[in-house]
Every structure is written in structure tokens, then in C-alpha cells.
C-alpha positions as CSV (number, residue, x, y, z in Angstrom):
1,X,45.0,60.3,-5.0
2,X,43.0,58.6,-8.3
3,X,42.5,55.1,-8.0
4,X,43.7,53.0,-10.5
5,X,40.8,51.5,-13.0
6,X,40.2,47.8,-12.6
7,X,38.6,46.6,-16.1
8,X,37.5,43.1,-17.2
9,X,37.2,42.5,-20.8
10,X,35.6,39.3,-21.1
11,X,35.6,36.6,-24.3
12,X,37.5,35.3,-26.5
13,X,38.7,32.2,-27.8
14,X,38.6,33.6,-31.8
15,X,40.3,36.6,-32.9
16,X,37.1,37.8,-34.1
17,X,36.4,38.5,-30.5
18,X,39.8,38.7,-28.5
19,X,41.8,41.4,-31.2
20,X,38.9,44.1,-30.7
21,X,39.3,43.3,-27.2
22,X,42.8,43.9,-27.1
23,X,42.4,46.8,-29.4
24,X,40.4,48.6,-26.3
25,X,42.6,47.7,-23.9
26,X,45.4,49.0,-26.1
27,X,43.6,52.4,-26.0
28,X,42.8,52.3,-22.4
29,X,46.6,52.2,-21.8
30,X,47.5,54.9,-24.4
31,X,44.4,57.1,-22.9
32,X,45.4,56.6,-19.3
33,X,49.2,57.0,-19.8
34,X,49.2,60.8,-19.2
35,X,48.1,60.0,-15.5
36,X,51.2,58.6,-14.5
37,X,49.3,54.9,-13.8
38,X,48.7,52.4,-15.6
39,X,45.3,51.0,-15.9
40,X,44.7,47.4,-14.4
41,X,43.0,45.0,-17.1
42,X,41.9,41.4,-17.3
43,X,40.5,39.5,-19.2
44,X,38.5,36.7,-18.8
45,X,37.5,33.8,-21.2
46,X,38.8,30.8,-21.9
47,X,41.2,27.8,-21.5
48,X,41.8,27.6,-25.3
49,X,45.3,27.8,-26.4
50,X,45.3,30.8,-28.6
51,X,43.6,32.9,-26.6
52,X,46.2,32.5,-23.8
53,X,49.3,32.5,-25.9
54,X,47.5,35.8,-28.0
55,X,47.2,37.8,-24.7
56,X,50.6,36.9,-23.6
57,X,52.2,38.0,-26.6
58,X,50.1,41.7,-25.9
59,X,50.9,41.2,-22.1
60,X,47.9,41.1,-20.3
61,X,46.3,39.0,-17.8
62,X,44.0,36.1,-18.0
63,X,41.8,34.3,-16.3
64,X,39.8,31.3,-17.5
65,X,36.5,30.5,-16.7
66,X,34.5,26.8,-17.6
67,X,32.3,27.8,-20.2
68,X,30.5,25.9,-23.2
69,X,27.6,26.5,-25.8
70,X,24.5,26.4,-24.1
71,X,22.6,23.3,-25.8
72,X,19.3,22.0,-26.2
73,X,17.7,18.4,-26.6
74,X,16.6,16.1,-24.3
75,X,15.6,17.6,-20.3
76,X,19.3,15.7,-19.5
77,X,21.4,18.4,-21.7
78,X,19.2,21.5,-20.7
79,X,20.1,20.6,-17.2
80,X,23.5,20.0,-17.7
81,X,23.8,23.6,-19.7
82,X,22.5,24.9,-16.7
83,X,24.8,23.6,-14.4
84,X,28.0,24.9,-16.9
85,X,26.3,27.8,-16.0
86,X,25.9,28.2,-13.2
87,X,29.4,27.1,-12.5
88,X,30.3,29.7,-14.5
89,X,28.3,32.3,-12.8
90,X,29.7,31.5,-9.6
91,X,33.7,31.5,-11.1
92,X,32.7,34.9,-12.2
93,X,31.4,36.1,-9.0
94,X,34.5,35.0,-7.7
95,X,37.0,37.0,-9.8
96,X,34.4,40.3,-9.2
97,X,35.1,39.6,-5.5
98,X,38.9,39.8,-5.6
99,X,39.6,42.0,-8.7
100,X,37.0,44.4,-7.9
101,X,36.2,45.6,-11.4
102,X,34.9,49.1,-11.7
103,X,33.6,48.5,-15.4
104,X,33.2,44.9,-17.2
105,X,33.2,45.0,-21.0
106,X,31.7,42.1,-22.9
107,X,33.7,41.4,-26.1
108,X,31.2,38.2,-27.3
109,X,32.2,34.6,-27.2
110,X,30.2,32.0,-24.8
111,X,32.5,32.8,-21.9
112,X,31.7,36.5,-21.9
113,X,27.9,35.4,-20.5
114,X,28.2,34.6,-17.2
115,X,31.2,37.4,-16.8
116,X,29.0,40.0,-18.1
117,X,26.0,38.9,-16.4
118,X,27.5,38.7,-12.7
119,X,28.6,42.3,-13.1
120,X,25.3,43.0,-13.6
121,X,23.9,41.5,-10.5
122,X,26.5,43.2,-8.7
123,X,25.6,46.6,-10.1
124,X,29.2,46.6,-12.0
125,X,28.2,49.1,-14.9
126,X,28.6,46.8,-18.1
127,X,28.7,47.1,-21.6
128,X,29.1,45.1,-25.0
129,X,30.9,45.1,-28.1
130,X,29.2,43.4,-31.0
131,X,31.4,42.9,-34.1
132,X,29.0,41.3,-36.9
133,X,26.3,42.6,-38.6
134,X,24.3,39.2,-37.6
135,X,24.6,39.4,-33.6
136,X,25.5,36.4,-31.8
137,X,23.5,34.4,-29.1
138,X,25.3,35.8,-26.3
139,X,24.9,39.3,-27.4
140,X,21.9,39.1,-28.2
141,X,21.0,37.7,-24.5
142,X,23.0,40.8,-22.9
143,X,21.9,43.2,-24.6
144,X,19.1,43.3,-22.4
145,X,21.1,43.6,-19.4
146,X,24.0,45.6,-20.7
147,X,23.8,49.4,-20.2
148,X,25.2,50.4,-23.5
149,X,25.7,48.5,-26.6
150,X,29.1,49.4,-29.0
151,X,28.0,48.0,-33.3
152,X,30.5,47.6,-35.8
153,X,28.0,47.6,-38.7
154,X,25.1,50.8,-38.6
155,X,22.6,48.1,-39.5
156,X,22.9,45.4,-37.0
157,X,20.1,42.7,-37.2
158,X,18.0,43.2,-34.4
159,X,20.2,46.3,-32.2
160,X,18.8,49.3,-35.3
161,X,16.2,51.0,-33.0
162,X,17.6,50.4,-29.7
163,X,18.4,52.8,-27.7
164,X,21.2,51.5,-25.8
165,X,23.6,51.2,-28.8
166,X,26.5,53.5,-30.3
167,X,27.3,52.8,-33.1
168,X,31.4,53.3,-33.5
169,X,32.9,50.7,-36.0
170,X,35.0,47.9,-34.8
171,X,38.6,48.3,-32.8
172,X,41.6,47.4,-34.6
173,X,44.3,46.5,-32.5
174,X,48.0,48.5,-32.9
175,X,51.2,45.6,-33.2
176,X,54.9,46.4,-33.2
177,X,56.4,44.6,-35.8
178,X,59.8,44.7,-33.6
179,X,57.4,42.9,-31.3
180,X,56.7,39.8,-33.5
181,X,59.8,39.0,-35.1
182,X,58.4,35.8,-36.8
183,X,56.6,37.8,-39.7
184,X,59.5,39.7,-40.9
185,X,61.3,37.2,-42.4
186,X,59.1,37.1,-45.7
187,X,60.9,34.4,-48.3
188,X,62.1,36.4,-51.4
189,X,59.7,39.3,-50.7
190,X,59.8,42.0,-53.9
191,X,58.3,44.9,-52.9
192,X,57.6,46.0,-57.0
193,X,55.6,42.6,-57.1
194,X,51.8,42.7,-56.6
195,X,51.3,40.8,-53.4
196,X,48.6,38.4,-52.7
197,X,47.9,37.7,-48.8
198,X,45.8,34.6,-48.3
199,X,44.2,33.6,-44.8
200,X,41.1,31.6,-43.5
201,X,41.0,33.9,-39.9
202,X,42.9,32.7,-36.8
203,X,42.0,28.4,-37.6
204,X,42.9,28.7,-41.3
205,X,40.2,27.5,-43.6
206,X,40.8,24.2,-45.8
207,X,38.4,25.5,-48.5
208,X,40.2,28.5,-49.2
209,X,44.0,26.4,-48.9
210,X,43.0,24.4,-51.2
211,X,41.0,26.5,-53.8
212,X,44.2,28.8,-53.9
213,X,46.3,26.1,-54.4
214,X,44.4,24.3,-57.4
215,X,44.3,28.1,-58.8
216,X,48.0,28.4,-58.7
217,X,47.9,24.9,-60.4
218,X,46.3,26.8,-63.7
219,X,47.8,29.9,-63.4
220,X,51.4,30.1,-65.7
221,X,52.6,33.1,-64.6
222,X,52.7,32.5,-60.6
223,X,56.4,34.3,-60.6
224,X,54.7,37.8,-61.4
225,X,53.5,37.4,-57.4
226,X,54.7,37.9,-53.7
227,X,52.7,35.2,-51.5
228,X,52.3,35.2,-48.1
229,X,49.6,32.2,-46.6
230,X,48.4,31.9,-43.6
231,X,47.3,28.4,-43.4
232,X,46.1,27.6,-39.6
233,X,48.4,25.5,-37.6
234,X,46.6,21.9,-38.9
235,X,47.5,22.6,-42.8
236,X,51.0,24.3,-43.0
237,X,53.0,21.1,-43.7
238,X,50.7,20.2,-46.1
239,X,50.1,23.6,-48.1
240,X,54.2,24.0,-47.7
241,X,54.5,20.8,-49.4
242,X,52.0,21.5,-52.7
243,X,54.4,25.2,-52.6
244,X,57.4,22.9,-53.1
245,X,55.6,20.3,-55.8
246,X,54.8,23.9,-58.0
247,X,58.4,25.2,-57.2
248,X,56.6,28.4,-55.9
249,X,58.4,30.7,-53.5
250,X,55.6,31.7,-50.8
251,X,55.9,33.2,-47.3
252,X,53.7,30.2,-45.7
253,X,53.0,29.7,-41.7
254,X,50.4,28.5,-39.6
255,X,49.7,31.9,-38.2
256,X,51.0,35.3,-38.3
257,X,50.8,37.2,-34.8
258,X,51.1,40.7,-36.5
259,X,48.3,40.2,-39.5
260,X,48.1,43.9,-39.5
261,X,52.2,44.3,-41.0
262,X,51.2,41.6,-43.3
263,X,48.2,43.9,-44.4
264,X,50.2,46.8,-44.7
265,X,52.3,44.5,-47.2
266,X,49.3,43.2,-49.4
267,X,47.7,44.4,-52.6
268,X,44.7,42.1,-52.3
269,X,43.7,39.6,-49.6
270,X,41.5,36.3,-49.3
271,X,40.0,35.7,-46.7
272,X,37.1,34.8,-44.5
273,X,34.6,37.8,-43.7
274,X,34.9,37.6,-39.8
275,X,34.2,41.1,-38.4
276,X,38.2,42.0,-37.2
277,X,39.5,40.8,-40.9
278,X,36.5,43.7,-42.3
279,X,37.4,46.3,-39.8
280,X,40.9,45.7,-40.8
281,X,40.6,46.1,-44.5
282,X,38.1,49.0,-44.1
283,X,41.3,50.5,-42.6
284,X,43.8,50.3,-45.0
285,X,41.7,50.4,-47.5
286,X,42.6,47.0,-48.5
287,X,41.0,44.8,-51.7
288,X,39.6,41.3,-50.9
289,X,37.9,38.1,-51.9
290,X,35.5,37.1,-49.2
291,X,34.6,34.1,-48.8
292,X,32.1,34.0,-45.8
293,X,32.5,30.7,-43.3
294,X,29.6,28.7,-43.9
295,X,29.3,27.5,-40.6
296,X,29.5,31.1,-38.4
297,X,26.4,31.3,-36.0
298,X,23.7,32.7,-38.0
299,X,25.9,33.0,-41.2
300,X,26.9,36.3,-40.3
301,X,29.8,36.1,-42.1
302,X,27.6,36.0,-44.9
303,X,25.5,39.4,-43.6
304,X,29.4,41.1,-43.0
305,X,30.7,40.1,-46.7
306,X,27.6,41.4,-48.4
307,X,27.6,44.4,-46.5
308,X,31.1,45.5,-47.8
309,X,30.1,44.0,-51.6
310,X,27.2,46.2,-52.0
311,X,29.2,49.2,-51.1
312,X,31.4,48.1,-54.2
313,X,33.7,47.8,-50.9
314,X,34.7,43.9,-51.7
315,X,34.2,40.7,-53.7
316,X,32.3,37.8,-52.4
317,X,32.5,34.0,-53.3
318,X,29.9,31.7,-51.2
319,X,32.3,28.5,-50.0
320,X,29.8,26.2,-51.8
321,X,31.1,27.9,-55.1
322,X,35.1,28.0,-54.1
323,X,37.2,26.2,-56.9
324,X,40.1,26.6,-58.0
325,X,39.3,27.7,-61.4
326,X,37.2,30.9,-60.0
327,X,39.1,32.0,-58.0
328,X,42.0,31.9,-60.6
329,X,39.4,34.1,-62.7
330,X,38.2,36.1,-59.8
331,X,42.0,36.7,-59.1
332,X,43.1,37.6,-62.7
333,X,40.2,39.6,-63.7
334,X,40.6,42.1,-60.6
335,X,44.5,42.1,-61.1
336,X,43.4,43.1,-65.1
337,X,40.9,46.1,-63.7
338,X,43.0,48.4,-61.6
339,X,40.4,50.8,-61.9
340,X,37.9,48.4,-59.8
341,X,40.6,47.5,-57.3
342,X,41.4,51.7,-56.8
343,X,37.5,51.7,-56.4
344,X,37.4,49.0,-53.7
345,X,40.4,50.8,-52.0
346,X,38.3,54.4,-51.6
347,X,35.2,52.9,-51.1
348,X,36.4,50.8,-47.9
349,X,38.0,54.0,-46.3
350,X,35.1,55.5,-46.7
351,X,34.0,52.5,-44.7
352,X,36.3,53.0,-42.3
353,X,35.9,54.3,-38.4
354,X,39.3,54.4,-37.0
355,X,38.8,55.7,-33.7
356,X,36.5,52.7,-32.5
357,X,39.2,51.6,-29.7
358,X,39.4,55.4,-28.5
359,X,35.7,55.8,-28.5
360,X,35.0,52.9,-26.2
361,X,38.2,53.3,-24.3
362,X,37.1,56.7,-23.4
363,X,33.1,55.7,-22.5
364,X,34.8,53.2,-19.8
365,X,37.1,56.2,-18.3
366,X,34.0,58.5,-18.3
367,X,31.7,56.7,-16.6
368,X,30.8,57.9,-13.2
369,X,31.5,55.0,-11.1
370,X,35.3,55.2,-12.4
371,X,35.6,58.7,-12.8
372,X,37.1,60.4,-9.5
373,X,37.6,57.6,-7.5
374,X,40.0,58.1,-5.1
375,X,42.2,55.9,-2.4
């Protein structure tokens, strides 16, 4: 009789690393379906509050692991970053020893290090998904131990000649709106309205709150819009309140569970240019201000916006240059061109790679040391 596949997907903490995650596990249920089992799949990151309540929204397991950025400085933090590690290492070592993972999937995020790195040393065959065209530290560190390398972007910094990678686009995850019933009540929602989605990524992002706000402010014909804002838990009462002060009806929350309905329901979105929100658009085929996080490890925000902008794909505004008056223009002007925003549209499915979740799912099935096993 087959044996049931034990995977760990490890990382987290951000949705730019947990929703491709839970995009390939997504596919390794759907893939594995037609055996009669179901596949067993864990994942492994972090304490942190939305990755736990994500994954028990999706219904999977979770373990947590004590993990923190590895710093540098004076000989008292280098020690004490390689204690976390090694702590780490060993909580890792652990969960191999009961789970008894036949593949372990690195999804990027501190806490997929030591996870990745103990299935290594256990001969666990191991691979990673990088989402950004800029890879991070972590990543960048396994890829030398890692058999096989999944890229998002064709040119990613650093991975273009190696030989380990395959290069298959970034998962998108699959959500049933029936699922999350929170984002179906949108406030006055008319469907013949051009609808403008706003969101700074899972933590919301006060520069893009409050640029869109102040370019409401100078905007007199705000009625001609449907508005759904995500504002990140710390802002909503406060961006609700400014909707109130310009009498605007808005669909406004803290987060949205099921971003992808939301984006089904959009004409053009604003955003931050983390790899998931890219991957997404490229999708649908869905218009967008950028505006890279200034702050993202080795601005590679930055290196995914410009990548979609210079395939006429996407519009990019650096943070340092968000106001409220240019994005009112940026806005207005796009809304004027239809022609640019049907443009943006084809170019971004051309963009596309809609199978990424299938293609990864299916290299974990395949390889050897799960395939045929038996009990």
C-alpha cells in the first residue's frame, strides 16, 4: 500500500512567503486527491500571529520554531545569533525526528534556515522557492545546500546561471469566497463603477493610506468610484475615520483574507510590489500602481516593480515621491488612457505562469525518495 507523503513547508511570517506556500500545498492536495489519501503537510515557521491565524483559516498544521535575523556587531551579538541558531537547528531536528518528512520545501523567511538546513544534514531531499527578483539572505545561504532551486522572476540576481534552478513563476494560492465570508459584504458595491483596490501587503503601509487619502482630498468627483482599502490592522480606525470626514462610501478593513475575490473585483490596484501581490496581478491581468517598500531586504521590491514597469506591465512610484497630488494624477491620467490600462492588462498575462503551484507540487510527488514508498 503507498505511504502517505509527509511534507514540511517551512517560512513564513509575511504573506509574501506563507500564500506561495500555501499555494503548493493547495496543489499537493488537489494533485494527490485521485489516490484516495490525502497528503500530510506542515509547516513550520513562526510564532507570529498572522501566520498562525492564515494557516488555520487554509487548515493546515503549524509548528513554530525560535527563530530571529541573524545580526552582526559586537563578538556578544554574533554569539548570541549563533545560539538562536542553534536552538533552532536543534527544534528542527526535532520535528524531522517525529514527523518524518520525506521532502522539506523552503518557502524564504528567517525561520525557513535552520528547517531547511537540518533536512539537509539528514539527507531529507530539500528544495526552495524564491519569490523576488532580489533573493533574500536566507535564500541566498540555501541555495548552496538545496537540491533544486524554484524563481519567480527569469532574471534572479545571483540564481541566472545556476544550475540548480527552474525557473516556474510564483504560486498563487486558490480561496473560496464561501470560505471567507468577511469580504463579501462590500459597502454599496456598483459593479458599472470603475473600482479602485488599495493595499500596502499583509501590514498595510502608512505611506500609501495616507497618499490615497490626501488624493481623494483633491479629487471632486470621488462618487464615479467603488473603493475597497485594505489598511493593516494598526490604521483602519483611523483611515475609516478620514472616509467618514469626506462622506465617502469605501469598503475599508484591516485585512482581507481572500485578496484574490477582491482582485477579481478591481479595475486597478495600489499596492506595494511584494512578489505574491505581482504574481497575482500577472494573473488576472490586473493594472497597478507600485509603490516598492523602501525598507524590503535588498530593496527588492524595487527590482520586482521595475521588472513589471519595463514590460509596460505596471506603474511605479518610489515611496520617497508618494503624495497625494501624484497619485491623484497618476490615478486620473491612467483612468483617462484606457488604451494604456488594456495594454498593462495583456502585457501582465503575458507575464503570467499559472501553473507554478502544479509544477512544484508535482517535482515533490516525483521525487524518488517519495515516489513508491510503501507501508
Amino acid at each position: 500500500m503507498k505511504k502517505k507523503p509527509n511534507i514540511i513547508i517551512a517560512g513564513g511570517k509575511t504573506g509574501g512567503h506563507l500564500f506561495p506556500g500555501i499555494a503548493i500545498a493547495q496543489a499537493l492536495d488537489r494533485i494527490y486527491e485521485p489516490t484516495g489519501l490525502q497528503v500530510n503537510i506542515l509547516f513550520v515557521g513562526t510564532k507570529a500571529p498572522f501566520e498562525t491565524q492564515t494557516l488555520k483559516k487554509y487548515g493546515y498544521p503549524h509548528k513554530a520554531i525560535f527563530s530571529k535575523p541573524i545580526k552582526g556587531g559586537n563578538l556578544f551579538k554574533k554569539a548570541f545569533s549563533i545560539s538562536i541558531i542553534l536552538i533552532s537547528l536543534i527544534q528542527s531536528m526535532i520535528i524531522m525526528k517525529s514527523f518524518k518528512p520525506d521532502f522539506v520545501l523552503g518557502v524564504g523567511g528567517f525561520s525557513s534556515f535552520t528547517v531547511v538546513l537540518a533536512a539537509w544534514l539528514m539527507c531529507i531531499p530539500t528544495a526552495i522557492q524564491e519569490q523576488n527578483a532580489f533573493p533574500g539572505l536566507t535564500n541566498r545561504i540555501l541555495s548552496k545546500f538545496a537540491k533544486t532551486i524554484f524563481t519567480s522572476f527569469k532574471e534572479t540576481k545571483g540564481f541566472t546561471h545556476n544550475p540548480k534552478v527552474d525557473y516556474v513563476g510564483n504560486p498563487v494560492r486558490k480561496t473560496d469566497s464561501a470560505a471567507f465570508e468577511d469580504n463579501l459584504n462590500l459597502n454599496r458595491f456598483d459593479p458599472d463603477k470603475f473600482t479602485l483596490l488599495v493595499t500596502g501587503g499583509s501590514q498595510g503601509a502608512e505611506s500609501i493610506n495616507a497618499a490615497f487619502m490626501d488624493a481623494l482630498e483633491l479629487m471632486t468627483d470621488t462618487d464615479k468610484f467603488n473603493i475597497i482599502h485594505q489598511t493593516g490592522s494598526n490604521n483602519e480606525s483611523k483611515i475609516l475615520q478620514r472616509y467618514s470626514h469626506l462622506k465617502i462610501d469605501a469598503t475599508v478593513k484591516g485585512f482581507f483574507h481572500n485578496m484574490p475575490f477582491l482582485q477579481d473585483k478591481a479595475d486597478l490596484v495600489i499596492t506595494r510590489a511584494g512578489a505574491s501581490t505581482i504574481s497575482e496581478l500577472c494573473l488576472r491581468g490586473l493594472p497597478s500602481i507600485l509603490v516598492p517598500f523602501p525598507h524590503a531586504a535588498d530593496d527588492h521590491q524595487t527590482f520586482n516593480a521595475k521588472a513589471l514597469e519595463e514590460q509596460g506591465a505596471a506603474v511605479m512610484i518610489k515611496d520617497s515621491e508618494l503624495t497625494g497630488h501624484v497619485l491623484k494624477e497618476t490615478i486620473e491620467d491612467l483612468i483617462k488612457n484606457n488604451e494604456r490600462i488594456e495594454n498593462m492588462a495583456k502585457n501582465l498575462k503575458q507575464l503570467a505562469m499559472p501553473d507554478a503551484d502544479n509544477k512544484i507540487a508535482n517535482h515533490i510527488l516525483k521525487t524518488k525518495d517519495i515516489k513508491g514508498r510503501s507501508e
